[in-house]
N, C-alpha and C positions, 0 to 999 in steps of 0.2 A: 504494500500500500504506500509507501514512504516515496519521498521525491529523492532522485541523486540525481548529479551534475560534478563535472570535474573538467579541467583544465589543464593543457600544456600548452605554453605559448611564448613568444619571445614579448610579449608585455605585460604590465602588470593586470591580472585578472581576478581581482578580487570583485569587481563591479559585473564583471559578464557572468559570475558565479550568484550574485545578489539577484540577478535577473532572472537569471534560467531557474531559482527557486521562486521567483513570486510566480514565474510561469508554471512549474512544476507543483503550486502550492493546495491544487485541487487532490494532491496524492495524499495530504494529509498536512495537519496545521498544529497539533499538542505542542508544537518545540521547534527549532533550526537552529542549525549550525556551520562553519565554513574552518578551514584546517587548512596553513597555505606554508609550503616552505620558504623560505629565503635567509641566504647566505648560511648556511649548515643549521640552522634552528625550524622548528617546529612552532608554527603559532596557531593558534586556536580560540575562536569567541564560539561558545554559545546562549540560546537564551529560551526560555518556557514562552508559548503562544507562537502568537504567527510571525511569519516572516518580516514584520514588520517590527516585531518586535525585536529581531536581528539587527535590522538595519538600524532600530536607534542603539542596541549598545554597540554597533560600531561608530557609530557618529558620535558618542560620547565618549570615545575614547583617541588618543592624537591619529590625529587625519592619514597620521602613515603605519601607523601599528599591525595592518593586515596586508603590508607591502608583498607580493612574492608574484613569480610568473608561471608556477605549479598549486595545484591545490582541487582541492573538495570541499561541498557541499553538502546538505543534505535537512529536508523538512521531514518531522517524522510524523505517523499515525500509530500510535502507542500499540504496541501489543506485550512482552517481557518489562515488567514494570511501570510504577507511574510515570504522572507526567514533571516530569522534574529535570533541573537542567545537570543533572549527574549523568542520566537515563540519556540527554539528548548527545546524538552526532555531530562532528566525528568523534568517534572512539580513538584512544591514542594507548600505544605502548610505551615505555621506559624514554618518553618525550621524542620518538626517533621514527616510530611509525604513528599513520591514521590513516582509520577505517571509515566510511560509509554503509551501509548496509539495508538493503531490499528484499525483505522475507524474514525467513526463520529458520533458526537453525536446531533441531528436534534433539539433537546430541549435547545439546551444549553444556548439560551438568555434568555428565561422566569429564568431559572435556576442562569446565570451571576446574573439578578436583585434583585433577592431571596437570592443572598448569600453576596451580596454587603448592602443591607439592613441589613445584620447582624454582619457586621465589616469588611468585606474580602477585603482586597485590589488585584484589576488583573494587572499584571505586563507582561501579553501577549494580542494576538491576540486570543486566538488560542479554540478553543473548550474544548482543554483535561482541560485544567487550574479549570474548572468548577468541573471537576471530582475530583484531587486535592481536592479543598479545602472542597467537600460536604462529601468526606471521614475523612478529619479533623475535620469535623462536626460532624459528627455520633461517630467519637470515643472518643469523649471526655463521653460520656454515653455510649457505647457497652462493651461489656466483653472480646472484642479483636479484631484485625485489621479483620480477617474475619468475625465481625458480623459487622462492618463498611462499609464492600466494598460488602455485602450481604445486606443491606439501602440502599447503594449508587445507586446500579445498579435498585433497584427497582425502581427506578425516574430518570433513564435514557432512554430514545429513540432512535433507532437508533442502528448503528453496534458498534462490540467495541471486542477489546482483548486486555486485561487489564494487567499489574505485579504492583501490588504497594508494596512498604517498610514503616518500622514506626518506631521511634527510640524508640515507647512502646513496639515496639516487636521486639527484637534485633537480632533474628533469624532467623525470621519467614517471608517467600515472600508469598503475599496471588495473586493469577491471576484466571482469568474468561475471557470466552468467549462469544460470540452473534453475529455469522453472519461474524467472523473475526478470523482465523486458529490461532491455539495455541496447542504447545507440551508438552509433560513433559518427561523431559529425566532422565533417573534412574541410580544412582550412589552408588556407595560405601563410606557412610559416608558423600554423598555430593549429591544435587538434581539441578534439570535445570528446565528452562523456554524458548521458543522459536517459533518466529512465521514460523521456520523448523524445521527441522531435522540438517538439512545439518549445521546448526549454531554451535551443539549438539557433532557433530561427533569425534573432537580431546578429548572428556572426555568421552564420552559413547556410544551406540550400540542398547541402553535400553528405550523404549519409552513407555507414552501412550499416547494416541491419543484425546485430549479434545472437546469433542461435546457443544453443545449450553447449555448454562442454567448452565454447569460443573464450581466448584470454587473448585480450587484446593491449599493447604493447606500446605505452601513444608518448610520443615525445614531440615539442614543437614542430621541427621539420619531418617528421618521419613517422607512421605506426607501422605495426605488423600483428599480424593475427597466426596462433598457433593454438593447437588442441591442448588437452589436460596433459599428455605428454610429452610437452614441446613442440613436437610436428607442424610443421610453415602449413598452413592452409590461407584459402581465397576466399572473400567475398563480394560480390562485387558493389560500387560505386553508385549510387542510385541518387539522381537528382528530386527534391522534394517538390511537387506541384502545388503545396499548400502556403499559402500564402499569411505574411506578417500581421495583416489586418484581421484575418479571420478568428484570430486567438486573442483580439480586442474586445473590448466591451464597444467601441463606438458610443455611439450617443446613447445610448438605454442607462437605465440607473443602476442595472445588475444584469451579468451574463444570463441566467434565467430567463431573465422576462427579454432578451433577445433571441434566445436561444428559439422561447415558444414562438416570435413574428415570424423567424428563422424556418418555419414550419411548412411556409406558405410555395416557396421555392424548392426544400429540398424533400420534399414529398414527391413535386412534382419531378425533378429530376432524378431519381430513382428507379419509378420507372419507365425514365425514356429511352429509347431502345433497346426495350426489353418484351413490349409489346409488339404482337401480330394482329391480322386478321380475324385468327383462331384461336387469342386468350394470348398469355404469357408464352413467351419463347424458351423453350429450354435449354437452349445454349448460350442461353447466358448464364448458366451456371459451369458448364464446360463442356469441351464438345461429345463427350461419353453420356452426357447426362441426359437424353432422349433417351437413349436405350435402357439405363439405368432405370430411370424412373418408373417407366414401362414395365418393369419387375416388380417394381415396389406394391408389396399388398399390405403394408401396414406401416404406420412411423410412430420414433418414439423419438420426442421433444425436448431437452434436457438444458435448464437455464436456473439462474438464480434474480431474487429480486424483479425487479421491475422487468427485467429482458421474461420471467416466469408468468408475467401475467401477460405480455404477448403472446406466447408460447399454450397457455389458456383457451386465447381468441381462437390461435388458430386452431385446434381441436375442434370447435363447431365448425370453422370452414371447409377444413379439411373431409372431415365423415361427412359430413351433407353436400358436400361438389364430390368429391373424391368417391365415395360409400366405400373406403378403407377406413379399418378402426385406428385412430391414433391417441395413444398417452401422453402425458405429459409430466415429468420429471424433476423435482427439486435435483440438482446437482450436488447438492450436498449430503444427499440421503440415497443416489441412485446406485453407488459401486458398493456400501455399507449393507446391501440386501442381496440377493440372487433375484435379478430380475430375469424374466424368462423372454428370450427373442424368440418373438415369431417366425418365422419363415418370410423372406423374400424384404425384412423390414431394412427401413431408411433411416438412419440414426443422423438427428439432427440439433445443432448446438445452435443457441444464442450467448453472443456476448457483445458489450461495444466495444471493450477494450482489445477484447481479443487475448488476454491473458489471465482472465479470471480463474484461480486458483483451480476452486471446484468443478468451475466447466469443462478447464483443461484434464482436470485428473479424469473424468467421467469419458471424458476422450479417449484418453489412451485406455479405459479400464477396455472401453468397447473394440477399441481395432487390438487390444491384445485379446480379444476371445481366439478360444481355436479355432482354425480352420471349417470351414459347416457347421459350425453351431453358435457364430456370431452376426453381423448385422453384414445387408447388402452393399451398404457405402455409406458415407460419414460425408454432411451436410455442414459448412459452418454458415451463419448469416450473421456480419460481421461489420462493426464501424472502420476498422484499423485495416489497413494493407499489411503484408511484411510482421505478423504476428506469430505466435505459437500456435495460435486455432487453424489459420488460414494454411498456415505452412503444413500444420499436419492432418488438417482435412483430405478428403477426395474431391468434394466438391467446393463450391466457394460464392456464394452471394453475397456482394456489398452491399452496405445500407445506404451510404453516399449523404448518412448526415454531416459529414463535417466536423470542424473542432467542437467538441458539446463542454465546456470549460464547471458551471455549475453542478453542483457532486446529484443533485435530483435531478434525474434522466429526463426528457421531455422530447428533442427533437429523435436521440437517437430511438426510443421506443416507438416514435407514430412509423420512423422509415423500416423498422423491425416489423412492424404490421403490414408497412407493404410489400413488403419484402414475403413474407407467410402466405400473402391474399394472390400475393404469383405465384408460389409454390403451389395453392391449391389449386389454380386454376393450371397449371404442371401439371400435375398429380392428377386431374378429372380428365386427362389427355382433350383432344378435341371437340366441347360438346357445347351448347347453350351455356353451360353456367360458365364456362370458361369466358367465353366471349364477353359476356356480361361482369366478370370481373374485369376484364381489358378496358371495358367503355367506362365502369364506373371508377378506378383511377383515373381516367383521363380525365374525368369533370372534378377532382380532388381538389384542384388550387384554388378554384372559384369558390369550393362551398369551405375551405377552411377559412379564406378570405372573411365570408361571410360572419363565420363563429366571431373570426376574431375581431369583429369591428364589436361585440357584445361585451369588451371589456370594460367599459364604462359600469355600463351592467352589473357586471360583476365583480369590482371595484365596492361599490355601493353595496352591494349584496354580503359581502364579505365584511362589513360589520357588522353582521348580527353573528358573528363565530367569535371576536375577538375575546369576548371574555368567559367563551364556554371552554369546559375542561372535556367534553367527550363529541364526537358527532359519529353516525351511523349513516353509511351508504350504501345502497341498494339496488341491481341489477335483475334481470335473468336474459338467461341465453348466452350470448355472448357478451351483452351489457356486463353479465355479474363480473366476470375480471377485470372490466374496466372501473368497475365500482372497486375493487378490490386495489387498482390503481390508484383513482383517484385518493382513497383512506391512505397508502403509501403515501403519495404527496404530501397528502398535509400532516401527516405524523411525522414527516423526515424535516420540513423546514420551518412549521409553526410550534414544531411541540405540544402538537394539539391532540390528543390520542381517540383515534378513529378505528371503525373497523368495518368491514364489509358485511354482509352476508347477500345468498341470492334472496331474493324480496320473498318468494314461495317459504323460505324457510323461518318467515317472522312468527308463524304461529310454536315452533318449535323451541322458543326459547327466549330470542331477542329483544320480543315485546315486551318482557319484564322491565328492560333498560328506558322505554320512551317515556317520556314527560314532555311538559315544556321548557325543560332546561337542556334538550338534546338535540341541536340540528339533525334532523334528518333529509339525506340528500338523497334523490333518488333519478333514474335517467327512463325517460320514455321516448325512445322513437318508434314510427311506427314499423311494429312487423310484427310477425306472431304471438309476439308474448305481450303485448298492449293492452288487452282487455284484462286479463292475468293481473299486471301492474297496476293497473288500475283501481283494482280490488284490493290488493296490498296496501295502494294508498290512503281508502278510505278505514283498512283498521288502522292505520296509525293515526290519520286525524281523531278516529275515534275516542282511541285514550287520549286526548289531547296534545299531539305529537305535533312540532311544529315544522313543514315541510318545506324543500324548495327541489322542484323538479324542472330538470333539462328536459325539455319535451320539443318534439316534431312541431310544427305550428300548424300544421292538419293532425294534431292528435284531438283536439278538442279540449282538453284539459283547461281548464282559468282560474286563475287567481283566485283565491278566498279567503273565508276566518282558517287563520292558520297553514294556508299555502299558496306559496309564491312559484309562479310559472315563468320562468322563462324559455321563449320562445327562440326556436332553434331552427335555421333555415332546413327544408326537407332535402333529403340528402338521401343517396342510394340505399338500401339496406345493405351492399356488401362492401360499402366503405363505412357502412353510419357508427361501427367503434372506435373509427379513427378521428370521425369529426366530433363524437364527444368526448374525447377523452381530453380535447385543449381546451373544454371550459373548465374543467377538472382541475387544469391543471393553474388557468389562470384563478380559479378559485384557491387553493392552497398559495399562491406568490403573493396576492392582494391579501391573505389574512396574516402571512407572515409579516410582511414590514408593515401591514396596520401593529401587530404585536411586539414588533423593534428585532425582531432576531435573525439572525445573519444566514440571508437567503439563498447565495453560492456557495459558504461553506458551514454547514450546520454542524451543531457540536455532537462529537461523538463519530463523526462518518468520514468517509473519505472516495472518492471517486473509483478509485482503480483495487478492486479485492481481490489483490496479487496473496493471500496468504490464507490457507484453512483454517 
């Protein structure tokens, strides 16, 4: 979860290190810290909170104190101890080495006991500290800090992306990966380290992409890349088409609430050219993937979080275009059971990062089944290029949201949805319902246009939440996981604690919870289950529940004692969970900063769940 960044360079780089963490700072905010050599010393600030709070104990301290043209970085998301600035990166050894660190490392006690026996004193909590000093270790005998941190790793378990410094090697950043994203950004006289891109972008363009096992070797004019056992390997050079602006806030008051107008463009861009005549094309997922598909008599859907309530939707699309049965899969409970594969099944990952711990392990659990008795091909749908998912998929659909900077998913979930609603119409090979998914993306950007001019709306709307402690929302069909969504939202960045259920299941339990001190939200568009909803809605008013429903504006539905209707342009049924799910989401942003509490990055979370 944590941000790294590191530097070799022929000038002083303590500011391109400051930067590439506030950019980095959605991977996690508890603490930061930076570790910079110059002239055979080790110097090191850190500080508890966020990045900013870095930058002022540098600036209260003399203007040259963090002088050096080698060094590291690192914003953390607590997991091995509190949040305290013992705990925070880098970690240093015997003042000679420092660590950054990305993951966890599952050995590290046997390890703590083994290095304390041999003189080490731990001055943290924290897991990375081990790595630290068993690099100190190794180089007092190696022939240089990368045959150090090539010892180290070999007696490490667990995930990990590494940058360490040495003031034996006064130029020289050695970093490594396993299970945990790591860049190398390529410069003119000068190199980078980064657990993005996006960290990279005010100095370079210029990337490679580090896979498992890669230790990369980076000194101002020079790196190289060698395996765990030295061995010269290649990767190649790849220029980045993503742009400086796009990792801005621009004029919005928070990433968030740009992220969601952000919707209106990359929805539609998504799926463009990826539509036929006859529904969704399948090769745009690769060119085996017609034949593939065409196999497929079942899929099983495996995500976490918010990518999980996509993952949801598509199980109604899927069995009702498709009539193949599909599951769908917490990744974090899917390799801990024996799930049974069906015959002929399509094993399919959401992630936006592309490196999320759980989805990845669920990954390899499935292409390590044996031969004839595991899945037909491995599906990833994906924000990130040059990933761990993408790279070790068979298939590969982009989402083509774009940088998504705020740690509450918004853009990348609606392109996850489109991304499923082609898969089904894939998967129903060429019939009516496919086509009919093809046209009704195509009318997407118009009618989210629509939703979104309703922000006023719901602006407005969104003070009757701010001083409530609980709210219930309400679905069915495939509304319910949107409703399940939408409770996500606003429990991630108001603190507002919410919960779903499908609306059929109120008599079973949740009507105990309704009064008039409990927003309940609930979504009607029209399709099947409307009349259904409907009925739901009158036992809530019943008890005196006080309601606000997203409704079709041919549902019929009006305002009353005790319910507020807003009216929702009509919209296809098999795009209509994608268009509600951004008043959802503009409801949870508008109760947050009516509440004051910090809307990109909320306390306790972190964007990128690089760790189990």
């Amino acid at each position: 979860m944590c941000g790294i960044v590191g530097a070799s360079a022929q000038r002083d780089v303590s500011a391109i290190l400051l930067e590439g963490l506030r950019r980095l700072e959605y991977r996690g905010y508890d603490s930061a810290g930076m570790a910079l050599v110059n002239d055979g010393t080790l110097l090191r600030q850190r500080a508890v909170g966020k990045v900013a709070a870095l930058a002022d104990a540098l600036s209260t301290t003399p203007e040259d104190s963090l002088p050096g043209r080698l060094g590291i970085a690192h914003t953390r998301w607590a997991t091995h101890g509190g949040v305290t600035e013992a705990n925070a990166h880098p970690h240093a050894s015997s003042e000679r080495v420092a660590v950054v660190h990305n993951g966890i490392i599952e050995n590290h006690e046997a390890l703590r006991d083994e290095l304390v026996e041999a003189g080490y004193r731990f001055t943290s909590e924290t897991d990375t500290e081990v790595v630290a000093h068993l690099i100190d270790f190794y180089r007092r005998t190696a022939a240089d800090l990368a045959g150090a941190v090539r010892a180290t790793v070999d007696r490490l378990h667990g995930a990990y992306a590494l940058a360490v410094v040495s003031v034996d090697d006064p130029d020289t950043l050695v970093a490594t990966r396993r299970g945990s994203p790591l860049v190398l950004g390529v410069g003119i006289g000068e190199h980078f380290v980064a657990s993005d891109l996006a960290a990279l972008l005010p100095v370079t363009r210029r990337f490679v992409y580090l896979e498992d096992g890669d230790i990369a070797i980076v000194q101002p004019k020079h790196f190289a890349l060698t395996d765990f056992n030295g061995q010269p390997i290649e990767r190649p050079v790849q220029e980045s088409e993503l742009s400086l602006e796009a990792t801005e806030k621009g004029g919005y008051r928070h990433f968030m609430l740009k992220e969601i107008y952000e919707q209106t463009r990359v929805l539609t861009e998504t799926w463009q050219g990826r539509l036929g005549e006859d529904g969704p094309l399948a090769a745009a997922i690769g060119p085996q993937a017609e034949a593939l598909l065409a196999e497929a008599e079942s899929v099983h859907i495996v995500a976490c979080g918010t990518s999980y309530h996509a993952g949801c939707v598509a199980r109604y699309w899927i069995e009702s275009r498709a009539k193949i049965p599909c599951n769908v899969e917490l990744a974090s409970e899917f390799r801990y059971r024996s799930p049974v594969v069906p015959k002929n099944c399509l094993f399919v990952t959401l992630s936006q990062s592309g490196e999320t711990a759980d989805t990845l392990a669920a990954l390899r659990y499935a292409k390590a089944l044996p031969s004839g008795a595991g899945y037909l091909a491995t599906l990833a749908i994906c924000n990130k290029p040059e990933t761990s998912l993408t790279r070790e998929s068979d298939l590969v659909l982009m989402t083509r949201a774009g940088p998504e900077i705020g740690v509450a998913s918004t853009k990348a979930f609606t392109t996850q949805l489109v991304c499923l609603a082609m898969l089904s119409g894939m998967l129903a090979r060429p019939n009516a319902s496919a086509v009919r998914v093809a046209q009704a993306l195509q009318s997407m950007g118009s009618a989210i246009e629509a939703v979104l001019a309703l922000d006023d709306t719901i602006a407005k709307l969104a003070e009757a939440f701010v001083d409530k402690h609980h709210a219930l929302f309400l679905g069915r069909g495939p509304m319910y996981p949107i409703a399940m969504e939408g409770a996500l939202k606003l429990k991630e960045i108001s603190y507002l604690h919410a919960e779903a259920y499908a609306a059929g299941e109120l008599k079973h339990g949740p009507l105990a919870l309704v009064d008039d001190d409990m927003p309940v939200v609930a979504i009607a568009p029209t399709d099947d289950w409307l009349e259904k909803v409907k009925s739901n809605l009158q036992e809530v008013r019943a008890r005196g529940g006080r309601l606000f429903v997203f409704a079709d504006e041919k549902s019929g539905l009006k305002s009353g004692d005790g319910l507020t209707v807003i009216d929702m342009p009509h919209v296809a049924e098999a795009i209509a969970p994608i268009a509600y799910t951004v008043p959802l989401q503009l409801l949870a942003y508008h109760v947050a900063v009516a509440k004051g509490t910090d809307v990109d990055q909320p306390r306790n979370l972190a964007k990128s769940v690089t760790v189990e």
